[in-house]
LOMI-735892 format. One record per residue (C-alpha): residue number from 0; residue in three letters; chain; x, y, z. Coordinates in steps of 0.25 Angstrom, whole numbers. Layout:
# residues N
(NUM; 'ALA'; 'A'; (X; Y; Z));
...
This chain:
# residues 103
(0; 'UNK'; 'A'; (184; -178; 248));
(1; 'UNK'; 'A'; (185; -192; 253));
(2; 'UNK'; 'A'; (172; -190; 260));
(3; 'UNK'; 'A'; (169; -189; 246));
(4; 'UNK'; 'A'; (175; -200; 240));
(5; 'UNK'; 'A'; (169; -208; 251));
(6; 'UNK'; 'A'; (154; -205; 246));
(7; 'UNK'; 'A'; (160; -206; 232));
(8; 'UNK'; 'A'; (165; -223; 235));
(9; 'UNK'; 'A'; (150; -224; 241));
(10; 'UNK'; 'A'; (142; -223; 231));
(11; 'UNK'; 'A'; (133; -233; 227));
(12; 'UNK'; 'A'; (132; -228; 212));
(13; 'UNK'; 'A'; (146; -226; 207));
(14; 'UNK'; 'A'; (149; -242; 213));
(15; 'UNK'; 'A'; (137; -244; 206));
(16; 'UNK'; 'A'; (144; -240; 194));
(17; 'UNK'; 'A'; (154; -247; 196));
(18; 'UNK'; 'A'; (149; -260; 197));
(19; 'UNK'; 'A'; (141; -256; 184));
(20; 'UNK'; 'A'; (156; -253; 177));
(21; 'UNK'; 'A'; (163; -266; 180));
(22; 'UNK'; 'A'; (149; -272; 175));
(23; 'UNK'; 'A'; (149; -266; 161));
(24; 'UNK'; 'A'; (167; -267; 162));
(25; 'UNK'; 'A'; (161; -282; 160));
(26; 'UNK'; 'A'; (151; -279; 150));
(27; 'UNK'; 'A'; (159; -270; 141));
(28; 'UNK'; 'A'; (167; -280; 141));
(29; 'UNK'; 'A'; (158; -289; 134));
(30; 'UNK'; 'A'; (152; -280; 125));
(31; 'UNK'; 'A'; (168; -277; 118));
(32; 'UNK'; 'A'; (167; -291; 117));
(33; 'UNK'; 'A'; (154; -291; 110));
(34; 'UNK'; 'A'; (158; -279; 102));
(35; 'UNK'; 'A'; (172; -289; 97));
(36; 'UNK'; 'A'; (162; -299; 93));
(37; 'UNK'; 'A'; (153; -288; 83));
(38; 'UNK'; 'A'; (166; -282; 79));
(39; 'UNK'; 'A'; (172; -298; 74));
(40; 'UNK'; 'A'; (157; -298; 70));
(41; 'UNK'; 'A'; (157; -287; 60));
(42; 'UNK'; 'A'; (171; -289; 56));
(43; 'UNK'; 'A'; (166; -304; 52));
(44; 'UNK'; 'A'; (151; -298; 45));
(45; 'UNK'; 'A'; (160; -287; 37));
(46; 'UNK'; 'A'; (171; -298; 32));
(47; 'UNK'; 'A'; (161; -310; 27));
(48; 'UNK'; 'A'; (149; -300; 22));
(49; 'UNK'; 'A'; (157; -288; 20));
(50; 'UNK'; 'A'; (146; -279; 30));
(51; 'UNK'; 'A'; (142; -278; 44));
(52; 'UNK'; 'A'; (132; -287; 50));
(53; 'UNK'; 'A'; (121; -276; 55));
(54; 'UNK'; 'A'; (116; -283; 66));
(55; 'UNK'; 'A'; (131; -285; 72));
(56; 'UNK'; 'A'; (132; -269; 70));
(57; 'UNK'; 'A'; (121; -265; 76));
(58; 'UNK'; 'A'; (124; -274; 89));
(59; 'UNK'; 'A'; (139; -269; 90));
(60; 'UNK'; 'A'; (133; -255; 90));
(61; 'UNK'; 'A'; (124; -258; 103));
(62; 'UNK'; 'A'; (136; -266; 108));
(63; 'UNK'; 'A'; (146; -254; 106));
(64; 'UNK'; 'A'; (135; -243; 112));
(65; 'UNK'; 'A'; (133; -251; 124));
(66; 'UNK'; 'A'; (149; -253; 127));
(67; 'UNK'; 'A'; (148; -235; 126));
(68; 'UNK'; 'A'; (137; -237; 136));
(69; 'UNK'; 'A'; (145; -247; 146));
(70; 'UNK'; 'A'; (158; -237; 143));
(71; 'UNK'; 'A'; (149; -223; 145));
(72; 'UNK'; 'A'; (145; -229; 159));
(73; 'UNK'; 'A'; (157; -235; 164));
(74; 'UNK'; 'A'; (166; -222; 161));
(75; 'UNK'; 'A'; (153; -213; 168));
(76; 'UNK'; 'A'; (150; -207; 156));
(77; 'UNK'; 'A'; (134; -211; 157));
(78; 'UNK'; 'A'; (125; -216; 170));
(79; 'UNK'; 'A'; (118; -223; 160));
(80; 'UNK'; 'A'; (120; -239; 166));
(81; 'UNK'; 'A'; (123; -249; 152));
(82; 'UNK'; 'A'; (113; -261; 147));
(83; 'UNK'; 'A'; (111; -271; 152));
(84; 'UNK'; 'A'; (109; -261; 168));
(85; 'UNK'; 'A'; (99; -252; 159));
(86; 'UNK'; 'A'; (94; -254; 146));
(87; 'UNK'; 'A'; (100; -254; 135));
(88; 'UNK'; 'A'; (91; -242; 128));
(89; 'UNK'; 'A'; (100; -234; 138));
(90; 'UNK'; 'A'; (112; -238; 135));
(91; 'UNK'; 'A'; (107; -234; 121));
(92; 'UNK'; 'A'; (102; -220; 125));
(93; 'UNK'; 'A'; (117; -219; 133));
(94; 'UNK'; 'A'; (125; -220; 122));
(95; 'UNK'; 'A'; (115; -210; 113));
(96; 'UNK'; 'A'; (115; -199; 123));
(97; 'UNK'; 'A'; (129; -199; 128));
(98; 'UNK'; 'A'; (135; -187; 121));
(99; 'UNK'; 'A'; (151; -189; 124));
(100; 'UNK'; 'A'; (152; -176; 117));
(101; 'UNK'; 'A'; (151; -168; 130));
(102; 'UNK'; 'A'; (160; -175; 138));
């Protein structure tokens, strides 16, 4: 068993990972930040014209999938590496096929 354990600290990949999690630790970091600012956004739009701004919607949508994405990684849950290490068509196609159903 701790031979196991032993070949287990020495792999490359899950160091890899790792480093990739305290990475995107940073990043979702910045992009709840960003999420705040289109919420105070949208709260302001809906107060001084009584409806949502589209374009603010539409960004806070792409901004709330990728945070999935960056939280489906760090927790395992997909192999699938976030924008900006891939591109962001995958990040799309990550959060479309995950199915948290069967879990």
């Amino acid at each position: 068993m701790e031979e196991h354990m032993q070949d287990n600290l020495k792999q490359v990949s899950t160091w890899r990972r790792i480093g990739f999690i305290l990475i995107f630790a940073v990043i979702a970091g910045v992009v709840r930040t960003l999420i705040w600012v289109v919420v105070l956004l949208q709260i302001a739009a809906a107060l001084l014209t009584g409806d949502t701004n589209q374009h603010i919607l539409g960004f806070g949508q792409k901004l709330a999938a990728y945070l999935y994405h960056i939280m489906l990684f760090m927790t395992f849950n997909t192999e699938t590496i976030p924008f900006p290490f891939s591109d962001w068509d995958l990040t799309e196609e990550a959060i479309h096929n995950k199915d948290l159903a069967t879990k």
